[in-house]
N, C-alpha and C positions, 0 to 999 in steps of 0.2 A: 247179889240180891236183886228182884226183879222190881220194877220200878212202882213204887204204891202210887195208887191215884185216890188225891187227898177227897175228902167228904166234900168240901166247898169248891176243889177241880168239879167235881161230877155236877153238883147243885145249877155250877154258873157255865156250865156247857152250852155250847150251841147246839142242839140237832139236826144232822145235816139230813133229808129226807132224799130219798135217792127214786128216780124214774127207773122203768124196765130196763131202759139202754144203759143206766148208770151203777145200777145194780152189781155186787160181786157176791164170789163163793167164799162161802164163810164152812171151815171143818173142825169137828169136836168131837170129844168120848168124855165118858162121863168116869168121873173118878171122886173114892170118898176120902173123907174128912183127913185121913192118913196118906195121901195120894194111890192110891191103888184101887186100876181099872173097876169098873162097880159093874160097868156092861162091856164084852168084847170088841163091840164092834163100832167104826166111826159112821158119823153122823154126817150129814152136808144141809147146806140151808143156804138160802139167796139172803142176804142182806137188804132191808125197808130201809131201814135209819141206821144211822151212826154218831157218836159224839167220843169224847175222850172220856167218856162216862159212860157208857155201854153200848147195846146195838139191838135192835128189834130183828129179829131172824123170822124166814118160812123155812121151816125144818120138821123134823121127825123128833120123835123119841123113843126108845124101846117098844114099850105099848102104854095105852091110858095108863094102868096101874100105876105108873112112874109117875105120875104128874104128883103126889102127895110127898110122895118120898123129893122128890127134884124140889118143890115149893119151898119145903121145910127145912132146907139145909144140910140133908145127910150127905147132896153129892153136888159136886162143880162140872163147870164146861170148863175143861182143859181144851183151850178153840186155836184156831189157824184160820187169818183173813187174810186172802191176797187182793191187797188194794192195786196194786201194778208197780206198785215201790220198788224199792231197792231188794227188798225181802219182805215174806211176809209179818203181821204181826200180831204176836203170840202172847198168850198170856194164861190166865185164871178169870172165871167168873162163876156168878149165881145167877142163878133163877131167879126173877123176881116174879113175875106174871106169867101164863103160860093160858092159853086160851085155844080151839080149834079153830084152823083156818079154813074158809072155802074150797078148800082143796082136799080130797079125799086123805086120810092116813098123815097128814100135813096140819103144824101148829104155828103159832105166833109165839114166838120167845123171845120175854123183854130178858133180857142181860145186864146184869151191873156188873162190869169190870173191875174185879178188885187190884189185881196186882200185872202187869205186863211185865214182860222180858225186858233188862237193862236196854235204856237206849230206844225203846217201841213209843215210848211216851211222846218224846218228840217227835217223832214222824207220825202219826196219827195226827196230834195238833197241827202239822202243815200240812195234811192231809185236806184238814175237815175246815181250817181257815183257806184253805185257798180253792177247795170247792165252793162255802159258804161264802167270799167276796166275789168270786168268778159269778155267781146267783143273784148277788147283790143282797143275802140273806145273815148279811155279818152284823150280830148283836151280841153283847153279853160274853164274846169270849175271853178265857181266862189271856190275863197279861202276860203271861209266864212263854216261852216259846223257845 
């Protein structure tokens, strides 16, 4: 079973905000309620932010039409982030926000991670703790590790 990430993990997250040089490729298809593909094709997106509670993406989505359908819950980001880890780290999310970006054909996708792949949970937290101390940007993260 893939690892739940509790309401109050996400609440007391850190946000780690990532520079252009810091930045990674975050890969997704969008899949419904039953898991089965919704769109054929995968998606890519640079990584803004990150925490053990989701991630703000510049990405694409099919086309506008989707953004109602993605808000409302019919479909998830089945995503793939490679942070330079051991592996990347995989999981399930929702849309939660989805806004156009400065960038032609290009959006802002907040993400709340619902569930990661066994074992993704902790490597994201030393991830995102040892970015945010290396910053000197460490508050509030969960004690759990």
């Amino acid at each position: 079973m893939p690892d739940p990430i509790s309401h109050h993990e996400r609440r007391r997250s850190t946000r780690l905000q990532l520079s252009p040089e810091q930045s990674f490729e975050a890969r997704y298809r969008f899949i419904d309620s039953e898991g089965i593909t919704s769109h054929p094709h995968r998606h890519a997106a640079i990584a803004l932010n990150v925490s053990v509670g989701g991630a703000l993406l510049r990405g694409t989505i099919p086309d506008s039409s989707w953004a109602p359908r993605l808000l409302d819950g019919q479909d998830f980001a089945c995503f793939e982030v490679d942070l330079g880890l051991s592996e990347p780290i995989e999981g399930l999310a929702q849309l939660r926000w989805l806004k156009p970006s400065n960038e032609p054909a290009m959006y802002e996708l907040g993400l709340e991670f619902l569930r990661l792949r066994p074992g993704h949970l902790p490597l994201l937290q030393r991830f995102v703790l040892s970015r945010s101390s290396a910053s000197g940007r460490l508050h509030g993260f969960p004690e759990v590790l």
